[in-house]
C-alpha positions in Angstrom: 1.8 -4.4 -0.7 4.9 -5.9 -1.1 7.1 -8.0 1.3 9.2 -6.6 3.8 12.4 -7.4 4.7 14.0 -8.0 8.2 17.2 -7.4 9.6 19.0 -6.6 13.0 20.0 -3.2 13.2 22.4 -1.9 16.2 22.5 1.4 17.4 24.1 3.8 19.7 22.0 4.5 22.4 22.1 8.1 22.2 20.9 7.6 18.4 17.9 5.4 19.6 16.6 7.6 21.8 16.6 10.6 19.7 14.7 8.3 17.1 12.4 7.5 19.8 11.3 10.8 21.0 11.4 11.9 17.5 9.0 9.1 16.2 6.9 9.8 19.6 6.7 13.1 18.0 5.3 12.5 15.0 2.9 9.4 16.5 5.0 6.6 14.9 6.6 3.6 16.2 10.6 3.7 16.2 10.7 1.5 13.4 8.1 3.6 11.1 10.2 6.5 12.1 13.2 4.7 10.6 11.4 3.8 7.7 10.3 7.0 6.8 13.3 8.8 7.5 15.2 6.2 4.9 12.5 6.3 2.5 12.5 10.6 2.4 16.3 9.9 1.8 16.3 7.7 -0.8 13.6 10.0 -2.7 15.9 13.0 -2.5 18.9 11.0 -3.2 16.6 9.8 -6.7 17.6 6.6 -5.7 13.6 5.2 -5.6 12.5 3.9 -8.4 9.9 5.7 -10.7 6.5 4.2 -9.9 5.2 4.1 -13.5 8.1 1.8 -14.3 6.8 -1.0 -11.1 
């Protein structure tokens, strides 16, 4: 797997709770919830790259 990077991220907390209960929701932690929300994004944006090309 590859490296992961870190970073602060700062948000409202109306936004943070939302992302809470909707990650409680779906058993992940906030940060998986934010991760998998980004990553959906990026694949319907075609911004991912293709993985026979890694």
């Amino acid at each position: 797997m590859s490296e992961k990077k870190s970073f602060a991220l700062r948000l409202d907390p109306k936004h943070f709770q939302a992302l809470q209960k909707w990650a409680d929701d779906e058993l992940r932690s906030v940060n998986g919830q934010i991760e998998y929300v980004l990553r959906e994004a990026l694949r319907k944006a075609g911004r991912l790259p293709d993985k026979n090309s890694e």
